[in-house]
C-alpha distance (Angstrom), angle and dihedral (degrees) to the residues before:
residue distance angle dihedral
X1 . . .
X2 3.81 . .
X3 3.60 132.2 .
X4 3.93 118.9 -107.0
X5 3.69 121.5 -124.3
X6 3.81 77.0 -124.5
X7 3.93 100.5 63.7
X8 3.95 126.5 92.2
X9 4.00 113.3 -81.0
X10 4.14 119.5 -85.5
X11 3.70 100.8 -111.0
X12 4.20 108.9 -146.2
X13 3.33 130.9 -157.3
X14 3.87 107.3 -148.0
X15 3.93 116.4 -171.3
X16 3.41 110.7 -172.5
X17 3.52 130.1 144.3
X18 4.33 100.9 -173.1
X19 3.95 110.3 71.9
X20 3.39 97.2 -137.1
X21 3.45 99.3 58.2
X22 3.76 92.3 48.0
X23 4.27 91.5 51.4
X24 4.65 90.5 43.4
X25 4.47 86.8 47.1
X26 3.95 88.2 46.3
X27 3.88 98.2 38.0
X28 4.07 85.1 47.8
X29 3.90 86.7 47.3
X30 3.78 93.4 46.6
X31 4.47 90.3 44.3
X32 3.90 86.7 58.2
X33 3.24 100.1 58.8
X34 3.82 99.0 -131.1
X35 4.06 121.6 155.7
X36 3.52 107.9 -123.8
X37 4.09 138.8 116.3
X38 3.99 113.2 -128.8
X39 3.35 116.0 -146.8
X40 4.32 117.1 -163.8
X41 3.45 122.2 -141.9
X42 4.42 104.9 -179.1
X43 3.34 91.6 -163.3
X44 3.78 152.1 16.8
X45 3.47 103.4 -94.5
X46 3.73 100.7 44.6
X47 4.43 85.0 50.1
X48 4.09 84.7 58.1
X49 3.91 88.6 42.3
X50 4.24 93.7 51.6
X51 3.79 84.5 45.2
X52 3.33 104.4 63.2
X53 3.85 88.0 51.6
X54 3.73 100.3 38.3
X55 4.27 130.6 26.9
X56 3.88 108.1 -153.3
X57 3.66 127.9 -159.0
X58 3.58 92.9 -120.5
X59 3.78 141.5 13.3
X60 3.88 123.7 -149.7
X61 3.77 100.9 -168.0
X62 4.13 130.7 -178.8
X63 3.84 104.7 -142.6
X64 4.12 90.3 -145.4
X65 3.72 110.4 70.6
X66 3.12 146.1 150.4
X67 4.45 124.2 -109.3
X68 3.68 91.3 3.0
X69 4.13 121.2 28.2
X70 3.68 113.6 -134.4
X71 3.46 88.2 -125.8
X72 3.96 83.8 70.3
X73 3.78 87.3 36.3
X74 3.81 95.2 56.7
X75 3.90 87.4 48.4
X76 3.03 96.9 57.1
X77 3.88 99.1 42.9
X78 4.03 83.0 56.3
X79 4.02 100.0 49.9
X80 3.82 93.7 48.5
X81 4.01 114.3 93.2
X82 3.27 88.1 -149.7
X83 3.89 109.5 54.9
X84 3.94 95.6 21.5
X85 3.36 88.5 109.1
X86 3.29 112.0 57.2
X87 3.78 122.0 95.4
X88 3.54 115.7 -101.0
X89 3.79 116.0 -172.5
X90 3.68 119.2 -171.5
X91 3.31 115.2 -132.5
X92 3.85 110.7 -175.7
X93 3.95 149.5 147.9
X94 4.02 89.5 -138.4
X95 4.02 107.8 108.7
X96 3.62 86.8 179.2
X97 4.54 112.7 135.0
X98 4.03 83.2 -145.2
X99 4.25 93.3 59.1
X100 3.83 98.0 43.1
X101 4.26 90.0 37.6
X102 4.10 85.8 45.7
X103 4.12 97.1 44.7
X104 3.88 90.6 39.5
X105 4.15 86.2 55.8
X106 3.88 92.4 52.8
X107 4.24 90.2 41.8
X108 3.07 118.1 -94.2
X109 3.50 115.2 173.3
X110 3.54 107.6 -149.2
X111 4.44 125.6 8.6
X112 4.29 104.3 -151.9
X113 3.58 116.1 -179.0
X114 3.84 117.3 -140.1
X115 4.12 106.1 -112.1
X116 3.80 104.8 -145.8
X117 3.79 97.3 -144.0
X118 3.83 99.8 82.9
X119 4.24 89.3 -143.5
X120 4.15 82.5 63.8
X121 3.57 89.2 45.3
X122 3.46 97.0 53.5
X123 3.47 90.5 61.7
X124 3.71 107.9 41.9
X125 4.10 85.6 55.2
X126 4.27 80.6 53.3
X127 3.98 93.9 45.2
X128 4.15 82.1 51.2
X129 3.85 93.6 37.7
X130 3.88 91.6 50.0
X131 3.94 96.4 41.2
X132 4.17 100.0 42.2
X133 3.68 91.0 41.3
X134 3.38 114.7 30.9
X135 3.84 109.9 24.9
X136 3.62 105.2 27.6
X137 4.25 115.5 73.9
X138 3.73 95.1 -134.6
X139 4.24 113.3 -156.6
C-alpha cells in the first residue's frame, strides 16, 4: 500500500556523522518527491537525545559514529518499548560479515552498504526512500 500525497509527512531520523552523505540521502529524498521532514542527528549521542523527545517513523542510521557507535545506537533503539518498533535501516560503509550478522541479531530491518560513487548512492538512498516510504505501511 502506498502513501497518499494527502497523508501526514514521513518523519526520518538521519544519523550521519560525514556531511556529504547527509546533503546526497536528503537531495535523493527531496528528487523523489516523498512527503516527509528529516531530522539530522551527527552523531550518536545527539540521535539518543532527539529520541527521547521525538519517535520517528523511520531511522536511517550509519553504524560508525562518533560519541556513541550505532552499533550501541541500534541497541538501544531495539530494547526500548517505546521505539522498538520503528524501522531502523542501516545504512553503512562497513562490509564487514560481523556488523551486518550483529545488527541483523538486534533487528534491523534492512543492512545498505554505502556505494562510493555518489551517482550509485543517489540511487540506493531512492530504492530506500521509495520502499520505506511509499510501499511499505509503516505502524
Amino acid at each position: 500500500m502506498t502513501r497518499s500525497s494527502q497523508t501526514a509527512p514521513i518523519e526520518v531520523l538521519l544519523v550521519e556523522d560525514n556531511a556529504n552523505d547527509v546533503e546526497l540521502t536528503l537531495h535523493a529524498l527531496r528528487r523523489a518527491k516523498l512527503r516527509n521532514h528529516v531530522h539530522i542527528a551527527r552523531d550518536g549521542a545527539e540521535a539518543l537525545d532527539h529520541l527521547q523527545q521525538h519517535v520517528p517513523d523511520l531511522i536511517l542510521l550509519d553504524l560508525n559514529l562518533p560519541k556513541v557507535d550505532g552499533r550501541e545506537v541500534l541497541e538501544r533503539i531495539k530494547k526500548d518499548e517505546r521505539l522498538r518498533h520503528i524501522p531502523v535501516v542501516v545504512v553503512t560503509s562497513s562490509q564487514a560479515e560481523e556488523d551486518i550478522a550483529r545488527t541483523y541479531r538486534v533487528n534491523a530491518n534492512a543492512y545498505v552498504t554505502k556505494p562510493i560513487d555518489p551517482a550509485a548512492f543517489l540511487k540506493a538512498v531512492n530504492a530506500i526512500g521509495a520502499f520505506w516510504l511509499e510501499i511499505v505501511k509503516l505502524p
